[in-house]
N, C-alpha and C positions, 0 to 999 in steps of 0.2 A: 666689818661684818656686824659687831653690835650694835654701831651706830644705825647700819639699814635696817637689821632687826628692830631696834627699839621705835623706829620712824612710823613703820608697819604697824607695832602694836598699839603704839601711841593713837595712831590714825582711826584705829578699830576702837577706842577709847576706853585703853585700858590702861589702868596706873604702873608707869613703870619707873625701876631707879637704877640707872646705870651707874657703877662703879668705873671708872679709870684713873688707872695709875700716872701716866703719861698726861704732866700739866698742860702741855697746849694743845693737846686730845681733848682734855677735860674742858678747858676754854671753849674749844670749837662744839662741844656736846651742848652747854649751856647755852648757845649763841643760837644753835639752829633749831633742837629738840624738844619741843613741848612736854620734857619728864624731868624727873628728878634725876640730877648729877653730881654725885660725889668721887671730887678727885683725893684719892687713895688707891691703896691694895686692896683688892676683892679678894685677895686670897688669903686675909688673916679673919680669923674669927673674931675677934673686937670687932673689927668695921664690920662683918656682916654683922652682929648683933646691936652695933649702934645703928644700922638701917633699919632694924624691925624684918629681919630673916627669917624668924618663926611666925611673921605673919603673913608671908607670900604663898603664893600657890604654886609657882614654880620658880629653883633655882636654873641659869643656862649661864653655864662659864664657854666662854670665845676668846681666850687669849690663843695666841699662834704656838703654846708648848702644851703637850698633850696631855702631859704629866702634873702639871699646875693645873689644869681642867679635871682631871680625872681623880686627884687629891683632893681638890678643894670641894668638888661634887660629895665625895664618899665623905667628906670632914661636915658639910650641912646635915646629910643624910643620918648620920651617927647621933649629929646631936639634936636634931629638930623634926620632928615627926610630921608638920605639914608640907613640906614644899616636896615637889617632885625634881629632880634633878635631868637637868641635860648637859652633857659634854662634848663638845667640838674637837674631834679627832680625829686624827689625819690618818694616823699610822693604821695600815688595814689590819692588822695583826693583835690589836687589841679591840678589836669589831668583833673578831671570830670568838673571843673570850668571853662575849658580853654575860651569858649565863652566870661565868665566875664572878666576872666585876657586879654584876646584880647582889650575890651575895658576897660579897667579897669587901666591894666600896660604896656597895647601896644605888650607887647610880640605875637611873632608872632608862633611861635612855642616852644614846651614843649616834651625831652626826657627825657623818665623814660626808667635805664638801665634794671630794672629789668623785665617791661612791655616788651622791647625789646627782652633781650635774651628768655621769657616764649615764643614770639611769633615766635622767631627762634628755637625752642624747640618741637611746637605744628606743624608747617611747615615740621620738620623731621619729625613728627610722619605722618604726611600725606602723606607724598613722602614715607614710609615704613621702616624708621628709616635704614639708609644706607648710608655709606661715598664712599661708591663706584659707586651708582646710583642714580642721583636725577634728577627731571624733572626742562624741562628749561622754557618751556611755557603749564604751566597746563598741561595735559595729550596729547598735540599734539608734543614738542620734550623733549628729553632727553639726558640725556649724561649720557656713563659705562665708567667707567675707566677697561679695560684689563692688566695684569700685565702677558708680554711677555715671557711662558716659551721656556730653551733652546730649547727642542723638536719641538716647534710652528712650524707650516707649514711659518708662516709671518718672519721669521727669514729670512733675506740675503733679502727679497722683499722691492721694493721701494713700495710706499703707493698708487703710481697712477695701477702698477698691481697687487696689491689688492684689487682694486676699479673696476679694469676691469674684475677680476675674481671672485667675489662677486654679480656683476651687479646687484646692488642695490644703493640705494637713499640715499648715508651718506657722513659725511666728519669726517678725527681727525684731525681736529682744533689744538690737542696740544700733545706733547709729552714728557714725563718724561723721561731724562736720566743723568746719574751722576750726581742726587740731584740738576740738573737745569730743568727747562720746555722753550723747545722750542716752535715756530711758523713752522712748518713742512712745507714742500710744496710736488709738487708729485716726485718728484724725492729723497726726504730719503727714506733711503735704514732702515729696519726696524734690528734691533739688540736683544739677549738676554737678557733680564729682562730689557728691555725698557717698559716702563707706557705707553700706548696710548691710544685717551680721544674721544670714540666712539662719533660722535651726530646723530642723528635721529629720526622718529616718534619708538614711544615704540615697533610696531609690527615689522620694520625693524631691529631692533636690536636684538627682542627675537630671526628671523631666522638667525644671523650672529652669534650673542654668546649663542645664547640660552634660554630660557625663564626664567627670573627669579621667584622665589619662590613669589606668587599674595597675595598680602595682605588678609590675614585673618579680622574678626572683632575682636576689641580688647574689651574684656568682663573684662582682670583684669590687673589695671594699681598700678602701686607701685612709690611711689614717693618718697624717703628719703632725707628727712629735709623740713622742714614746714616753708620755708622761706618764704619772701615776692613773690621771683621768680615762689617757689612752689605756693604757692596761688592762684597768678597770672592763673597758666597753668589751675587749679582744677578750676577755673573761665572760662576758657576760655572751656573746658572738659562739666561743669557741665552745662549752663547759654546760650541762644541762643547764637548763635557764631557772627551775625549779631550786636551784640552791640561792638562787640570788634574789628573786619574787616570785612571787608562788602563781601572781595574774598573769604572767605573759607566757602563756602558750602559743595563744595565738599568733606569736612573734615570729613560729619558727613556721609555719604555715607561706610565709613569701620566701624565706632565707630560701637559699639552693642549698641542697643533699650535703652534708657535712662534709662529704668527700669532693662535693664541685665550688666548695666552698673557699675563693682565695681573698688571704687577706697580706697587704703590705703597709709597712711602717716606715715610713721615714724619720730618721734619728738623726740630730745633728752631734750628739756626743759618741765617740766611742764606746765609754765603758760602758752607757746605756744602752747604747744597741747590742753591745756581747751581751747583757742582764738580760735582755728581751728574745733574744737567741737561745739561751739558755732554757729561760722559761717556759717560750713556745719553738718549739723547735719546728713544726708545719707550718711555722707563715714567713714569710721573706721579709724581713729587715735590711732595710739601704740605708749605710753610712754616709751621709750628705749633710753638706752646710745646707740648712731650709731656706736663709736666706740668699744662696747662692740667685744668679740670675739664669732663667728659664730652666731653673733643677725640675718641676713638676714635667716642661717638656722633653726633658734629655732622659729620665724616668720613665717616661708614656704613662703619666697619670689622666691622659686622656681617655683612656680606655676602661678606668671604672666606671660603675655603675653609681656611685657615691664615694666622697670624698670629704674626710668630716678633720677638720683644723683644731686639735688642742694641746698647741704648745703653751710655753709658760707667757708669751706675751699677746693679749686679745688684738692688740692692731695688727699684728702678724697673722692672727688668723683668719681675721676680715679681708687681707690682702690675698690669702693663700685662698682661703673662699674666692672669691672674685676673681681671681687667675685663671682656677680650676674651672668653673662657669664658663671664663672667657674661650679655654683651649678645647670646650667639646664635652666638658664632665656633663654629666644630668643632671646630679643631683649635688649638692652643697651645702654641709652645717659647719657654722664658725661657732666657739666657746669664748666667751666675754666675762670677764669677771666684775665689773660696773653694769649695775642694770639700765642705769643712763643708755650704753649702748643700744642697748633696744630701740631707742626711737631713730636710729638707722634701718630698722628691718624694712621700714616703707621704701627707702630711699637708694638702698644696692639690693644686688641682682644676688643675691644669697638665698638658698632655701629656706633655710631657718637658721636663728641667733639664737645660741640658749646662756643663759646669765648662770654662772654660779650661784651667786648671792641669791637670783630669786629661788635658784635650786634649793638652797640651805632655807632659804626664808618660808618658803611653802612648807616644807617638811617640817619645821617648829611651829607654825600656825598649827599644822594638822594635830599637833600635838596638844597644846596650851587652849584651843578653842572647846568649847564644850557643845553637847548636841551632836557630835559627830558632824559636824560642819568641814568640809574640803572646798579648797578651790580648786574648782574647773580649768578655772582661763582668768586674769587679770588682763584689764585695759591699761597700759601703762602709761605712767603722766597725766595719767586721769584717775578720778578714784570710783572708779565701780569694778566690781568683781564678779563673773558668775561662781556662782557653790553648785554643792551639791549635800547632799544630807540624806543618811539613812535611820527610818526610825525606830531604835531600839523599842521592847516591851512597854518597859518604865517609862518611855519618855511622854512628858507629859498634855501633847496635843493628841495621843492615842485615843481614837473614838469621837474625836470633836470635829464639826464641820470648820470649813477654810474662813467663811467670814466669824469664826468666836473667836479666831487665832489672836485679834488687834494686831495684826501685822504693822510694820512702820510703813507709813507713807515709800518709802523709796526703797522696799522690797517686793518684789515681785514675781510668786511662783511662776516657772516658765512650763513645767510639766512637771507629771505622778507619772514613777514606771512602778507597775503592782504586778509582780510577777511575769508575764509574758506580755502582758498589758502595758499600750500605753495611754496613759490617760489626761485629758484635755480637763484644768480644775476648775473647777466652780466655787463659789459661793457656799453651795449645798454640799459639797465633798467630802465626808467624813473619812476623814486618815486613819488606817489602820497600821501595828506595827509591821514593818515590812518593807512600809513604803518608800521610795528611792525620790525624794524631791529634787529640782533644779531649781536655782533662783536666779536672779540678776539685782545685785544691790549696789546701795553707795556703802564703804567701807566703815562709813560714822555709824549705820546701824547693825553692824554686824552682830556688835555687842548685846543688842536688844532680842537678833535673833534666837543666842546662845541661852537667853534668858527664857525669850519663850520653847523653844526644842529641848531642851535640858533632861534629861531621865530624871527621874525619883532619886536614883541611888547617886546621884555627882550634886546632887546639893549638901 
């Protein structure tokens, strides 16, 4: 996990120094990493103060014990007044506490991987469990991936007379070809089984590609393995959704009636499936070896409506995905803990792949970047990113038109939403606070971005 973390930050070109204890960790950090590596203990105060600890901007401990994390965080906190602390925490139980541990161990922030990927898990299931379609700003834009057959009418066109013979309100921002993703402009000339990455409001797109298949309510959810990750989601499923993120209302808008609502777990351990019985006592828990042969059909997990795989081994749940597809499921998400993984989403018949790692890796970006900078959507094995960004007061392009910004070469606003507005930018565009930007960048200038968006009060 640190090492994809630090890869990521590295990338965005930012100084970083990884500590590891573990000598032929520490080998492989220095072999592949572009940062600074020091093999020791990150958890004695010597070593951080011989790395210059008071001079970072944030401390983030990721050992696998909770309590080495959450020590050593409160231990920088106590003694060094600039770094902000993050802690990698499994245990949900000291999540609930975080108010106390704020004052407590000074820690400032608390990731749970397993909280994170349930809640990029339940986010699929709300967008309509789909790796080809997911919304960018709640239900006002979206982005389809189209996969260029040779027949296409769009084959030999550049993209600007497609836009002129469309005459409609969209841009592709991105294009997939020869296992790279470009930044298009209007003059590509569009090619056979070229990727091309629609964005638009949802009704714009149903009349260009068609409308896709409207969410149903989902009345029967199938979950295999009873892990913490699963628990998590059957939390977030079962339990007002408001205690868990305050945005997803509109989550419960497809779900079916709480009372027509069935969920089942398949457990390969006992005592976990009695603990899951326990807990939730209205969902059906089946005691089965997962990997038995045709357990999903002897089960009738043909019959849900989605069927989401997170046990503790990711090829397990790429198999159990792909089964469930095969026997009649609709819908299917498998959980990967290598975000390598991902570059199978093209290649099997799975709904959607969601990575732990990038679950945890997003949610520490969102933290350590400045400007209010989020990612939308990463292209992965490629380095561009869409963001998004909202502009506080203070920040300091407030009142300035889009070309004073010096933008980098390889950033590229994609749209302004300004209240109910959605707005196409200009050159002449003067940004007010408020405003909700998209971009599409390479990951080298994110950096530059944070420099220019920055508030007054975070320098």
């Amino acid at each position: 996990m640190g090492m994809h973390i630090a890869k990521e930050l590295t990338q965005e070109d930012k100084d970083v120094i990884l500590i590891e204890k573990n000598n032929e960790t520490a080998r492989i950090v220095a072999n592949e990493l572009d940062c600074m590596s020091i093999n020791d203990d990150g958890s004695r105060l010597d070593v951080l103060q011989k790395v210059g600890i008071e001079d970072c901007d944030f401390f983030i401990a990721l050992t696998g014990v909770d309590e080495v994390n959450m020590i050593t965080c409160g231990m920088v906190a106590s003694r060094f007044a600039k770094p902000k602390t993050i802690a990698r925490v499994r245990n949900p139980y000291y999540r609930t506490l975080l108010s106390d541990l704020r004052s407590f161990l000074g820690i400032d922030y608390i990731i749970n991987p397993e909280i994170e990927s349930a809640e990029e898990i339940v986010r699929s299931l709300e967008e309509g469990v789909t790796k080809d379609v997911f919304n960018v700003i709640d239900d006002r834009l979206q982005m389809r991936i189209l996969q260029v057959k040779e027949e296409s009418s769009y084959v030999g066109k550049t993209i600007q007379q497609i836009r002129k013979e469309l005459d409609k309100e969209f841009l592709i921002p991105a294009l997939g070809r020869n296992n790279t993703v470009l930044i298009p402009s209007g003059e590509t000339e569009i090619k056979a089984y070229d990727q091309l990455y629609f964005l638009g409001s949802p009704d714009t797109l149903d009349m260009i590609l068609g409308a896709i298949n409207k969410r149903t309510n989902l009345k029967k959810i199938g979950i295999i393995g009873g892990t913490r990750t699963g628990e998590f989601i059957i939390n977030s499923l079962k339990q007002d959704i408001q205690r868990y993120h305050s945005g997803w209302k509109a989550f419960f808008s497809f779900l079916a009636k709480p009372s027509n609502l069935s969920i089942t777990v398949l457990e390969s351990s006992k005592d976990r499936a009695k603990a899951l019985c326990q807990l939730f006592p209205d969902i059906t828990v089946i005691h089965r070896d997962i990997g038995e042969e045709d357990v999903l059909e002897k089960e009738e997990f043909s019959q849900f409506d989605v069927v989401v795989s997170v046990t503790e081994s990711q090829s397990l749940n790429i198999i159990n995905a792909m089964f469930a597809k095969q026997i009649g499921v609709n819908k299917a998400i498998a959980l990967v803990f290598d975000s390598s993984y991902l570059r199978l989403s093209s290649l099997v018949p799975i709904d959607n792949i969601i990575s732990l790692k990038s679950s945890v890796v997003n949610s520490i970006l969102r933290l350590v970047r400045r400007g209010n900078i989020q990612t939308i959507h990463t292209f992965y094995e490629y380095d561009l990113e869409l963001l998004r960004l909202t502009l506080s007061p203070t920040a300091k392009p407030v009142g300035k038109q889009v070309k004073d910004l010096n933008l980098p070469k390889d950033a590229l606003i994609l749209f302004i939403l300004r209240g109910e507005e959605n707005l196409v930018p200009s050159g002449s565009t003067v940004l007010k606070a408020g405003d909700l930007l998209g971009f599409i960048v390479k990951k080298d200038v994110i950096s530059k971005l944070e420099t220019i968006f920055e508030s007054t009060d975070e320098l």
